[in-house]
C-alpha positions as CSV (number, residue, x, y, z in Angstrom):
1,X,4.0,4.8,-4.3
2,X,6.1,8.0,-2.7
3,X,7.2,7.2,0.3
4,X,9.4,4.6,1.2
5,X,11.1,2.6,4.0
6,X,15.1,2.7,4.1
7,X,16.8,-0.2,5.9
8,X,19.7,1.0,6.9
9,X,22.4,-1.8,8.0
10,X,24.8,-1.7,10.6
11,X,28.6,-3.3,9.0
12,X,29.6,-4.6,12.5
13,X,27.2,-6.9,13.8
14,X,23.6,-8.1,12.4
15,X,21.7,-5.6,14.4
16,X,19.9,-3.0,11.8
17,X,20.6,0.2,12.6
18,X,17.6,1.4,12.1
19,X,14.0,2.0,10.0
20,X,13.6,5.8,8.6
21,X,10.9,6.9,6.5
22,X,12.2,8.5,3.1
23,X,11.1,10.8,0.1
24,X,12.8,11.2,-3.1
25,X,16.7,10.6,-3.2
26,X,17.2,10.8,0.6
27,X,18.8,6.9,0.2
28,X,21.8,8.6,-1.8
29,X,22.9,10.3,1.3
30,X,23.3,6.4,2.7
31,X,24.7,5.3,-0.4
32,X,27.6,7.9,-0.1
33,X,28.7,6.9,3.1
34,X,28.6,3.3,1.7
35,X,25.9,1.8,4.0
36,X,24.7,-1.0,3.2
37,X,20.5,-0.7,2.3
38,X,17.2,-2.3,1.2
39,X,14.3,0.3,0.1
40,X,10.6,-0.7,0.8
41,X,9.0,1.3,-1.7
42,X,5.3,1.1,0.2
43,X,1.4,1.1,-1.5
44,X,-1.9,1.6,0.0
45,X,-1.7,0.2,3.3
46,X,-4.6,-1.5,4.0
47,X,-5.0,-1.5,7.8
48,X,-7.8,-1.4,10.5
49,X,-7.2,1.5,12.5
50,X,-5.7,4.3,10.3
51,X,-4.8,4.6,6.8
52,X,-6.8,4.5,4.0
53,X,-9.1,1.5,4.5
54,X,-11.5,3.7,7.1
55,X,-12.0,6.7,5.0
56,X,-12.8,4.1,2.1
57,X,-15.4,2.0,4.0
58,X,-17.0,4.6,6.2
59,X,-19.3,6.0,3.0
60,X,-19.6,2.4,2.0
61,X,-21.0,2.0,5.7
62,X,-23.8,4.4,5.4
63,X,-24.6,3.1,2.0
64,X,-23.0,6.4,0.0
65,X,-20.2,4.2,-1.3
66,X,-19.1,4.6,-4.5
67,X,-16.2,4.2,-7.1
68,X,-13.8,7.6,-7.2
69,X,-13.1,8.8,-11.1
70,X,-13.4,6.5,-13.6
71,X,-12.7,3.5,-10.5
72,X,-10.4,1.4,-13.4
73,X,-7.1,2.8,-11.7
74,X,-5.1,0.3,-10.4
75,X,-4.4,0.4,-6.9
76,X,-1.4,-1.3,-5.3
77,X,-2.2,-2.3,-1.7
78,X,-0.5,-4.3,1.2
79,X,-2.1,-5.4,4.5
80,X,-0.8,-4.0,7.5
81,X,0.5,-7.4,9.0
82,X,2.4,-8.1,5.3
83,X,3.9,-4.7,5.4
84,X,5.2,-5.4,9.0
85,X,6.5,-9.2,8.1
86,X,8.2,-7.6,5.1
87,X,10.2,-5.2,7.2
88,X,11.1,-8.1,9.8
89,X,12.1,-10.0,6.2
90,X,14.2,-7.9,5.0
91,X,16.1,-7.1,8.4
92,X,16.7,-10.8,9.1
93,X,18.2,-11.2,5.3
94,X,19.6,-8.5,4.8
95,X,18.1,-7.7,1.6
96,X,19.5,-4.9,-0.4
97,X,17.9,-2.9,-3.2
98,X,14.5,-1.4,-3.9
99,X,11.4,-3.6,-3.1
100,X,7.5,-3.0,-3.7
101,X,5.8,-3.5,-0.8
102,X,2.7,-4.5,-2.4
103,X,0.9,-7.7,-2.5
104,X,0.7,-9.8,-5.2
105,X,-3.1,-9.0,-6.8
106,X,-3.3,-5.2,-7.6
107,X,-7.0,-3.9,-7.6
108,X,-9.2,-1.3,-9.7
109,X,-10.5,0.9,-7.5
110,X,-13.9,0.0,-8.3
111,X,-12.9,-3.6,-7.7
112,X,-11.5,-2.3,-4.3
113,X,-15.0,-0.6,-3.5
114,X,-17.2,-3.5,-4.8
115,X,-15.2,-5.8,-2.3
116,X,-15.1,-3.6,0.8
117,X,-19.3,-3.4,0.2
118,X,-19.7,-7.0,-0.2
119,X,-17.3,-7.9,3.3
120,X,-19.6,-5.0,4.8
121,X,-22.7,-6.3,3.2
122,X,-23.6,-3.2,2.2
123,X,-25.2,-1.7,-1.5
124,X,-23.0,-0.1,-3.8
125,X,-26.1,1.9,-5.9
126,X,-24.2,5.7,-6.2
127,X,-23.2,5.9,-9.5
128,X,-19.2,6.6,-10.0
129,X,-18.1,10.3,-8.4
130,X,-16.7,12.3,-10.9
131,X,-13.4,13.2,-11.7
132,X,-14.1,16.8,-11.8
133,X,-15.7,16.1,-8.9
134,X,-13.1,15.1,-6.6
135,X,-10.5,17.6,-8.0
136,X,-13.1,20.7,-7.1
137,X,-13.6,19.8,-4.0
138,X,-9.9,18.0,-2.9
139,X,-7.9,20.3,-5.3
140,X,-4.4,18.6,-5.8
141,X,-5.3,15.9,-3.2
142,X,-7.5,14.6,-5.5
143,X,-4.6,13.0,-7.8
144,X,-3.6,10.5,-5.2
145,X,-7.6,9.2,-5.5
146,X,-7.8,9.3,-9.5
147,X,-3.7,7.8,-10.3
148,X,-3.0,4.6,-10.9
149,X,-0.5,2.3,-10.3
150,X,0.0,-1.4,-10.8
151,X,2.6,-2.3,-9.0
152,X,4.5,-6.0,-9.0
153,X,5.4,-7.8,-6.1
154,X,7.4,-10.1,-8.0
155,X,11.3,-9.3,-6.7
156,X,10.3,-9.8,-3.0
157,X,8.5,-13.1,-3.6
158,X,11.5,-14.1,-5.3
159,X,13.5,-13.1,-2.2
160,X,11.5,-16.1,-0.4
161,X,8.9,-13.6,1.3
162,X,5.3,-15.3,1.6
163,X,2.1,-13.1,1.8
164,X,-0.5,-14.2,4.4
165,X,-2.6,-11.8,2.5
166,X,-2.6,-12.2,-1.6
167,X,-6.0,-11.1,-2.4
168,X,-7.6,-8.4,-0.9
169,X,-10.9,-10.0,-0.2
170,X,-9.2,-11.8,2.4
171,X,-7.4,-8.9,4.4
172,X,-10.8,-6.7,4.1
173,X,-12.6,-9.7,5.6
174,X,-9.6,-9.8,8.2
175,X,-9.9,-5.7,8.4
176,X,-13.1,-5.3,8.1
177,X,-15.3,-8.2,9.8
């Protein structure tokens, strides 16, 4: 999780002033000037058109799919449709602070794999790619493959927000089929 979504909020009426996409500390600057804010803090968007989901399933497609590393990192992911009712929930609240957006049921990323070849109905029979692999042919791109992160969804679900996509065999079946 690196990038984020600031929600920046307008003192004066309950129009939002706006969505920006931010790295790092860039919410201080806000903070300073004393605007009010919520962070979306964002994981692997899982989405159609775009996005990871695509580069993931198109090997699995033509039955070269396989795990990446040792495939037991956790990935934290979020359909496209929760990611956009999140935003529209936290506008129309007004919720302030730092929020995962990430749904409920982290995966491993041979978990993720296994699920986006069964939804496809495609073999997984490669064995895992290598570590050592990925980082001699991707370089430094190769660590956002082989990190993990398990993420909890918890603070936004106690906000009142509902997911219309907990588990991700679901939203790949949505994505996917």
């Amino acid at each position: 999780i690196g990038t984020g979504i600031l929600l920046a909020y307008n003192q004066m009426s309950n129009l939002e002033t706006g969505l920006l996409a931010l790295r790092g500390g860039q919410a201080a600057q806000f903070s300073e000037l004393g605007i009010p804010q919520g962070i979306l803090r964002i994981g692997l968007v899982l989405a159609g058109q775009g996005g990871a989901l695509p580069e993931i399933a198109r090997p699995v497609r033509l039955g070269l799919g396989a795990p990446l590393g040792s495939g037991q990192q956790w990935q934290s992911w979020i359909h496209l449709k929760d990611l956009a009712g999140m935003m529209r929930f936290c506008l129309e609240e007004r919720l302030e602070g730092i929020y995962n957006a990430v749904a409920p049921n982290p995966v491993t990323n041979q978990k993720l794999t296994r699920e986006v070849a069964a939804v496809l109905k495609r073999p997984l029979w490669l064995p895992k790619v290598p570590a050592w692999a990925l980082r001699m042919v991707l370089g430094k791109m190769s660590q956002l493959l082989l990190a993990s992160q398990r993420v909890s969804s918890e603070k936004i679900e106690s906000e009142g927000f509902a997911f219309q996509y907990k588990n991700v065999q679901r939203a790949l079946a949505d994505l996917l089929s």
